[in-house]
N, C-alpha and C positions, 0 to 999 in steps of 0.2 A: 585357394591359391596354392600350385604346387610347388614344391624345393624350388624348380628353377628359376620361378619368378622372384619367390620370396628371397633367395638370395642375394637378387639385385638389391631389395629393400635391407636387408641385412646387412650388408656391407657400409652400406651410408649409416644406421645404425653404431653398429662397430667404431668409425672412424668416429664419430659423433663422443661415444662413450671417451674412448682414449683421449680425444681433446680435452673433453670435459675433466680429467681428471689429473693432467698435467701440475695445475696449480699445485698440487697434490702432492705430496714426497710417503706420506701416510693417514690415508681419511679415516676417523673416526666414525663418522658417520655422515653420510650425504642424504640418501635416499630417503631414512626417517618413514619404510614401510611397515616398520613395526618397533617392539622396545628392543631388539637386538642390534647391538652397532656394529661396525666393520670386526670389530677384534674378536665378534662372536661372545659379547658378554651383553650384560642389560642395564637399559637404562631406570630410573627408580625417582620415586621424590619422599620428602622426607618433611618432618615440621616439628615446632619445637613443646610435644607434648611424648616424647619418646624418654626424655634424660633423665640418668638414675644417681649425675651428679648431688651433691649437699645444695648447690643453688639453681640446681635446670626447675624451671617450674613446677613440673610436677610432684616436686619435693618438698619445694616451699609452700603449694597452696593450691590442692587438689581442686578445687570450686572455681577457678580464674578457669576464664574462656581460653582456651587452646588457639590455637593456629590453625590453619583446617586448607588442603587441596580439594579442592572442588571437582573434583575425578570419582566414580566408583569406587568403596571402599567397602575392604572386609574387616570385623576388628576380629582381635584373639589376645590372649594373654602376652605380656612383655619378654617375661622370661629370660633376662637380662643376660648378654652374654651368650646367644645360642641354645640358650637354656639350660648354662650352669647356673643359674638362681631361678630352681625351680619354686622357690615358695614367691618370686616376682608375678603376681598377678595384676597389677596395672594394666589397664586396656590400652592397645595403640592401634593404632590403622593400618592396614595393608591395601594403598592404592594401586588399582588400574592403570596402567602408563598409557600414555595418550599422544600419538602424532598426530598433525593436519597439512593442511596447508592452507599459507595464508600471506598476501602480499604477493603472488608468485613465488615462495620457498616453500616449499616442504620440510618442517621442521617436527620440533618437542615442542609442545605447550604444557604451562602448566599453570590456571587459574588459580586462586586463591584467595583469601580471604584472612588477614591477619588476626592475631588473638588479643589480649591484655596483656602490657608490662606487668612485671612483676619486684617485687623488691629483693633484692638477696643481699649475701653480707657485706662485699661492698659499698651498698649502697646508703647514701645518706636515709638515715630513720627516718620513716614516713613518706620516703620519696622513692618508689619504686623506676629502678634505672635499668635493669636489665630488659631487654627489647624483644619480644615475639619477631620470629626467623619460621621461613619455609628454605627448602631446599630441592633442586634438581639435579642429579648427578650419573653418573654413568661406569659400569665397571670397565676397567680395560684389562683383568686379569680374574679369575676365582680369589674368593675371601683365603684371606691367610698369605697368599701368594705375592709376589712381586714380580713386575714386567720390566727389562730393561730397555730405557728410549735412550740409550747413551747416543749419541749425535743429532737428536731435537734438539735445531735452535730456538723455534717459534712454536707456538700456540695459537691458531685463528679459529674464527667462530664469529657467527654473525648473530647478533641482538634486538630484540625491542621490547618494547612493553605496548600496551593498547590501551589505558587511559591516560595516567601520568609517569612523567621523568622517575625512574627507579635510580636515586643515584645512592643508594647503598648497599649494592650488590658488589660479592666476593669472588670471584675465579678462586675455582682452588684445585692444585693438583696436592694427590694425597700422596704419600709412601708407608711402607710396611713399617720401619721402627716408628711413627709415630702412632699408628693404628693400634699398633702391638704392646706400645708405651700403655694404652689407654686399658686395653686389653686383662683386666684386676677385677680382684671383687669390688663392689663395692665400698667394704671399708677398707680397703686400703689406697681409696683415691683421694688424694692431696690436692686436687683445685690447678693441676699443672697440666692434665693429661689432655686431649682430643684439640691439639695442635694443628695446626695444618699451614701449609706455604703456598702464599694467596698475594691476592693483588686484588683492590678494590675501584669498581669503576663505576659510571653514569650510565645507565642504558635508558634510550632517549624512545619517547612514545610515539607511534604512531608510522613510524618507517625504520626500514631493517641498516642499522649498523655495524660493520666489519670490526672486528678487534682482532689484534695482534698484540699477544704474549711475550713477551723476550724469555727463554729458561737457559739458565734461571734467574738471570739478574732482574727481572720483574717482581720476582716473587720473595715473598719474606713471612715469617711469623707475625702472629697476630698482634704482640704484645709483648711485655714483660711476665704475666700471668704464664705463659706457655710454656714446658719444660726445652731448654733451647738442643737441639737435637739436628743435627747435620742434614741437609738436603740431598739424597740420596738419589740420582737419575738412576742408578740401577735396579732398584725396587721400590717403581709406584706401583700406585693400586688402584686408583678413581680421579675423575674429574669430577667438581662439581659448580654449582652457580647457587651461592645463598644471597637468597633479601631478606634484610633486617630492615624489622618493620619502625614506627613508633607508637604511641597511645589511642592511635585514632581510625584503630578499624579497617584501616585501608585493604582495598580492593581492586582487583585487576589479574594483568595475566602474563607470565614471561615466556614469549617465545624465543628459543634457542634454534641457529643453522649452521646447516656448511661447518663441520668443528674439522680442524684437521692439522696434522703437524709438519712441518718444514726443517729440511738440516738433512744432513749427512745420515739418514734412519731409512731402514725398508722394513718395514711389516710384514712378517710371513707367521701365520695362524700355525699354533701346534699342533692345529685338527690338518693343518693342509698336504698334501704328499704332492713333493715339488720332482722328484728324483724322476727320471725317464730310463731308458733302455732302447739298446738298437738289435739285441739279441731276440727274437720270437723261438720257442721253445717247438723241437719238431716231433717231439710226442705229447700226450697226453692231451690233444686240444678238444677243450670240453664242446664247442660251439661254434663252429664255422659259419652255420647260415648257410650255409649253400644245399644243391641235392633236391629232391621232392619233397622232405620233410623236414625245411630248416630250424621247426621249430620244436623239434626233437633233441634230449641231449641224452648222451649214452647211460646217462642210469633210469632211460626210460620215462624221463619228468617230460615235463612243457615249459618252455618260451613265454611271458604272456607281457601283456603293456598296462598299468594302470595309473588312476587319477585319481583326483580327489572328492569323485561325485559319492562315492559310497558314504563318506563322512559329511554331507554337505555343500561340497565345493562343486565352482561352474570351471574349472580347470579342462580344452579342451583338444585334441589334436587334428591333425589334417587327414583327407582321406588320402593325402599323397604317401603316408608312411604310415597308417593303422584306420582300421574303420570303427564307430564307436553304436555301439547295440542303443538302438534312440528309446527303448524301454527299459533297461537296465544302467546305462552308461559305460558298460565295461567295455573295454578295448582290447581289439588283435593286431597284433605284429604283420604286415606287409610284406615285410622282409623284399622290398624292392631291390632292382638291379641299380647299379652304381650308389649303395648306400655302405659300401662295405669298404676294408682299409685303404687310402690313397683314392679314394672314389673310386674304386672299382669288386667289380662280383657284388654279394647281397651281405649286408646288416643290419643290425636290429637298430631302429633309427626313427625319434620322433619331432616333427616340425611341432610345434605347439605355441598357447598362451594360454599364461595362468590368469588364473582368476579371481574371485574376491573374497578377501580374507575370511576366514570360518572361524567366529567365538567359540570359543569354549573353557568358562569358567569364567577365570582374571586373565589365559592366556587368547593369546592371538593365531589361530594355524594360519602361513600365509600357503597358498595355492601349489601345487602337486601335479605332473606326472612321472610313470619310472617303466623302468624297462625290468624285466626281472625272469627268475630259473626257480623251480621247488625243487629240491633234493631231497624231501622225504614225501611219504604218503600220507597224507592225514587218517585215512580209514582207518589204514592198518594198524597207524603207531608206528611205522618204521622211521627211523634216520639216516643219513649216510654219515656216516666214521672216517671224519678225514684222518685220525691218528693211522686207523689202520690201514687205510688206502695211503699214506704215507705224503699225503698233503702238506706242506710250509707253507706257501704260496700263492698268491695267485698273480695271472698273467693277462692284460687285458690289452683292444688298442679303442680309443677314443677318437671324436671330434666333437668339437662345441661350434656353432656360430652364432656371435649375439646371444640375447638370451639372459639366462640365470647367470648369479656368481662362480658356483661350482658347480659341478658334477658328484652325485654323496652316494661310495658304494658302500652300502650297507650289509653286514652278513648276518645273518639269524638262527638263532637256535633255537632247541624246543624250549626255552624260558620266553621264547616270543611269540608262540602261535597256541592254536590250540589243534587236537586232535579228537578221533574217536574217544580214547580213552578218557580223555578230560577236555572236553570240549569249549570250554570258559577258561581255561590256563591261555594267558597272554599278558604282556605287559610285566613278567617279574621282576624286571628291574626298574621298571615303575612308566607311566605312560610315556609311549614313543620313541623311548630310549633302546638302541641297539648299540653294539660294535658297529662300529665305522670310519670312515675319512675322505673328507674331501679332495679334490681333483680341479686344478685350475681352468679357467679357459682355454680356449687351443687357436679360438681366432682363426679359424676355417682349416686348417690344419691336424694333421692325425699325429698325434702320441705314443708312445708304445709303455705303457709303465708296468714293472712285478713288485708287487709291495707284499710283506711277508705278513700271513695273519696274528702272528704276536705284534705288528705294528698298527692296528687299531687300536682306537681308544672309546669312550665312550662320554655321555655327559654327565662327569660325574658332579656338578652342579646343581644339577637341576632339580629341583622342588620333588623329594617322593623316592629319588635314585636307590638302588639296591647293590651295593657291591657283590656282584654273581660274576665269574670269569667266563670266557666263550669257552662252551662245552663245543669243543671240535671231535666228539666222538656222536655226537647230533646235532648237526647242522639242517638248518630248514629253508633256507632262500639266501639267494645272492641277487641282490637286487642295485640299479644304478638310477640314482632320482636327481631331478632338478626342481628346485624347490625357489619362489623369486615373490615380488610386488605383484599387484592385480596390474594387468594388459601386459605385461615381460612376454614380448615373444622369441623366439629362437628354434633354434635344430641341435640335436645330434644324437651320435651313433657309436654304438657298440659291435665290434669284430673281433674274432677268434681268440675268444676266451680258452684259457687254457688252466691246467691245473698241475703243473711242470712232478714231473714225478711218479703222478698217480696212478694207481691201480684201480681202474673202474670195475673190476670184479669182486673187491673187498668190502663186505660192509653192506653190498648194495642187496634191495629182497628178493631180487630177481637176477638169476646167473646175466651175466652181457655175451656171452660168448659159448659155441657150439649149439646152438639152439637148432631143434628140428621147426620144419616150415610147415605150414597147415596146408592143407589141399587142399580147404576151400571155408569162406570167412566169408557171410553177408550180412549186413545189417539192414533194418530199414524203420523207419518209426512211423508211427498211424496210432489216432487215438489215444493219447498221452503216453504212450509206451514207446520203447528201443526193443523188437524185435531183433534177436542176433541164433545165426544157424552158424554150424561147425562142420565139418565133416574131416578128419584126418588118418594120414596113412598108417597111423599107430596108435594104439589106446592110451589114453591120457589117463595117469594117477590123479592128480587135484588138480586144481589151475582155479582161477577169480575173472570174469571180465567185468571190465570197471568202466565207467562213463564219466570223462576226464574233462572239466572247460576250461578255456584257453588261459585260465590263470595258472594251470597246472594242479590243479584240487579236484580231487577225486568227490564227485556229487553224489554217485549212489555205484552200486554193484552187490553181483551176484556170485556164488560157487558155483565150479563146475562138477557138475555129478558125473563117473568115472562111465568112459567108454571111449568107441569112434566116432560118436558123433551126440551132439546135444542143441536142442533150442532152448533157450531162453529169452524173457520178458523183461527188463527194469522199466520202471516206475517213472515218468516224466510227466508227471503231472501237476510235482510243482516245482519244476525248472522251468527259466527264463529260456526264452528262444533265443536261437544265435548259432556258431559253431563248438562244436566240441570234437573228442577223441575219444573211440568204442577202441578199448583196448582188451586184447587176451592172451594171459599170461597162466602158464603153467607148467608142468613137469609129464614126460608120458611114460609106460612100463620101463621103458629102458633108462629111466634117469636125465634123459637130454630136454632142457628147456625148449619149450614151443611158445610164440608169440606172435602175435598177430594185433593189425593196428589198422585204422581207418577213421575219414574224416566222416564228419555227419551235419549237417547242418538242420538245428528242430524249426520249423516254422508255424507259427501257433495263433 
């Protein structure tokens, strides 16, 4: 199907979404495609074989059966606190988080299986009255942190259970001082702390029930036992859903939906960049897209499109805006006409649908593709030095239709990729973490935004993170991904990317300007080889030609031995057919850069 059809189908899409989300003032979570909710945090469950209190079970009587989620689990040590009680070696569980659907919702489940009461010091001698508890909950901010909902009046979320009536389940929204209340060693906890402001309800078996929250007048401490501590909308930190079980084993499963909050509040993600501009900057534009080689950008890189089939994923796009190598997976740029600002001239532009979600580990990847630029050479080891080319910035123009939540430009450096030199170096701030920020919908309309690279941030959250700062004197890619649920289809497009300021002659390994022209440059391939002849009107000192594929990465190359003229062989015998770039790059007697470029397509 090309853009133009699919548009039609888009548009109905589009209206479809915004309806659907009216109800809505700020959704926590709808979609339930994976453990991450709207606010960009995660959902988790929890059971009552973790507590390091004087009467949490574990305390009292290491041998009583536990509580137990019925989800994949890893254990590891407790380590109480983050793991300021490193000598806490107690086992806990680290579960799998789990969506489905079920009923016609798409929600959170979480089966379970209750443990044994146990006695503590409350409790009448001999009669064990404290009650095994599971929990399901969701962050709405980083640990430590607090989120302000100041104008949430309500709380909705829809419930059920699948055998029996749960009627001692807790709603609970948390806040930073009681978290932080709790927040002690060990001995210095008094029986008052891990409070929280709840309301207890029936969640009824067998079909899905709507609740509504009043906040805060719904909500209250649990008890007299609690340290009494002021309800603070300005810094929560979690939601959650506890069943408190009693002695008898009980089993079953809580599904949670639709959670979402109502009142005078708008949700706007600190990852998300809202700010536009009507200003286009009229030097330095790295990318037009237009010309016979729009997939050229002035430090001599490539253009290229990809997905998520390298890791796994069936992520894939239209032949209307890239074609996709049916033995490799990897994808080229089209760079069609009316794909470019205001729908017109050429942009870098993909119709697509994601695909289905790829394990790995406990984590979930959901489905991928991206449009993206190399600004370094991997062969060589080189980088480009935005310090020195005098880079703040970047300037880009956008559309979205339907499709993914955001638009995620990414920027990279050499703590991301790897090169000749160290070929295994990626990943240093820990798996799939780069600088970035997302980009809202555009709803069939073009954007104009320049967001400053000290305005990225990164996730500094996540499981493994390396606090490392973006080395802007090597930068390795600029990349624009959509990233959604399995079957998310949509479009869009990237135009005249700009880098306001800059000096493309700084930094970069090859001069960009006065260069002499070759007289003559032919390639051809036969027999797993890239034959390439030269001939030029001045003796060349050095020079490299390189055989470049469409992702902008240099596959193999060779040096040029000094003269007027030279052939060379590179080696394709174990490159993947499809198109690529025979590039020739070097310097002749008189000092003037000579370069020479050509498309080649191997078929094998």
């Amino acid at each position: 199907m090309g853009f133009s059809k699919l548009k039609t189908v888009l548009a109905g899409v589009t209206t479809l979404l915004a309806t659907s989300l009216l109800f809505a003032d700020a959704v926590v979570d709808k979609d339930f495609d994976n453990n991450q909710n709207e606010f960009e945090y995660y959902w988790y469950y929890y059971d009552d074989n973790a507590g390091v209190g004087d009467n949490d079970r574990p305390q009292i009587d290491e041998s009583l059966e536990p509580s137990v989620i019925q989800e994949p689990f890893t254990e590891h040590e407790r380590n109480g606190y983050d793991g300021n009680l490193a000598s806490d070696t107690w086992m806990v569980k680290q579960y799998t988080f789990t969506t489905t659907e079920h009923l016609g919702k798409k929600c959170a489940t979480m089966p379970f299986k209750m443990g044994e009461a146990w006695e503590a010091d409350y409790c009448d001698p001999g009669e064990p009255c404290a009650m095994p508890f599971v929990g399901i909950g969701t962050m709405l901010i980083k640990e430590h942190e607090g989120i302000d909902l100041t104008g949430v009046t309500q709380m909705h979320f829809s419930a059920k259970s699948r055998v029996t009536d749960l009627t001692n389940v807790t709603v609970k929204i948390q806040t930073l001082e009681i978290d932080d209340f709790a927040f002690k060693p060990r001995e210095e906890l008094t029986g008052h702390e891990f409070g929280y402001y709840g309301k207890t309800i029936t969640v009824p078996a067998g079909s899905w029930k709507e609740f509504t929250i009043d906040v805060p007048d719904d909500l209250a401490l649990p008890g007299s036992w609690a340290e009494d501590i002021e309800f603070n909308i300005k810094k929560c930190t979690k939601l959650a859903w506890e069943i408190k079980g009693d002695d008898t084993r009980m089993v079953d499963t809580l599904d949670i939906a639709d959670v979402y909050f109502t009142g005078d509040y708008e949700f706007v993600s600190p990852s998300t960049w809202i700010h536009t501009t009507t200003t286009k900057p009229s030097e330095s534009i790295f990318a037009s897209f237009e010309g016979q080689t729009p997939q050229e950008s002035p430090l001599r890189t490539y253009w290229y499109a990809y997905n998520d089939v390298e890791i796994g994923g069936t992520s894939t796009v239209s032949e209307a805006t890239a074609s996709q190598n049916a033995e490799t997976g990897r994808l080229r740029i089209k760079f069609a006409d009316q794909t470019g600002f205001n729908n017109a001239g050429k942009g870098a532009a993909l119709e697509y649908t994601l695909g289905q979600i790829i394990p790995r580990d406990t984590i979930q990847i959901l489905g991928f593709v991206g449009i993206g630029v190399n600004l370094y050479d991997s062969l060589s080891s080189t980088y480009f030095n935005a310090d020195s080319a005098g880079i703040t910035d970047i300037y880009f123009e956008y559309m979205t239709d339907a499709g993914a939540k955001f638009v995620t430009l990414e920027v990279s450096d050499y703590n991301d990729v790897g090169d000749a030199t160290d070929p295994t170096r990626k990943d240093s701030r820990g798996s799939g973490i780069v600088w970035y920020r997302n980009f809202p919908p555009t709803n069939g309309e073009w954007k104009q935004v320049q967001i400053p690279l000290d305005s990225l941030v990164t996730h500094s959250d996540w499981e493994g993170y390396v606090a490392i700062p973006l080395d802007k004197t090597r930068l390795a890619k600029i990349q624009w991904k959509v990233q959604g649920a399995t079957g998310t289809n949509g479009y869009y497009a990237i135009d005249n990317v700009a880098l306001p300021n800059a000096d493309f002659g700084v930094g970069v390994n090859t001069p960009a300007a006065g260069m002499a022209k070759a007289a003559s440059f032919k390639t051809a391939y036969s027999n797993g080889a890239v034959r390439v002849n030269w001939t030029g009107a001045t003796r060349l000192a050095n020079g490299t030609v390189r055989l470049v594929n469409t992702r902008g990465m240099v596959v193999s190359s060779t040096n040029i031995v000094s003269g007027n003229s030279f052939a060379a062989k590179i080696s394709a015998a174990n490159i993947a057919a499809g198109m690529y770039f025979v590039s020739l790059e070097g310097i002749d007697v008189n000092g003037k850069a000579v370069a020479s470029r050509t498309v080649m397509n191997i078929v094998k």
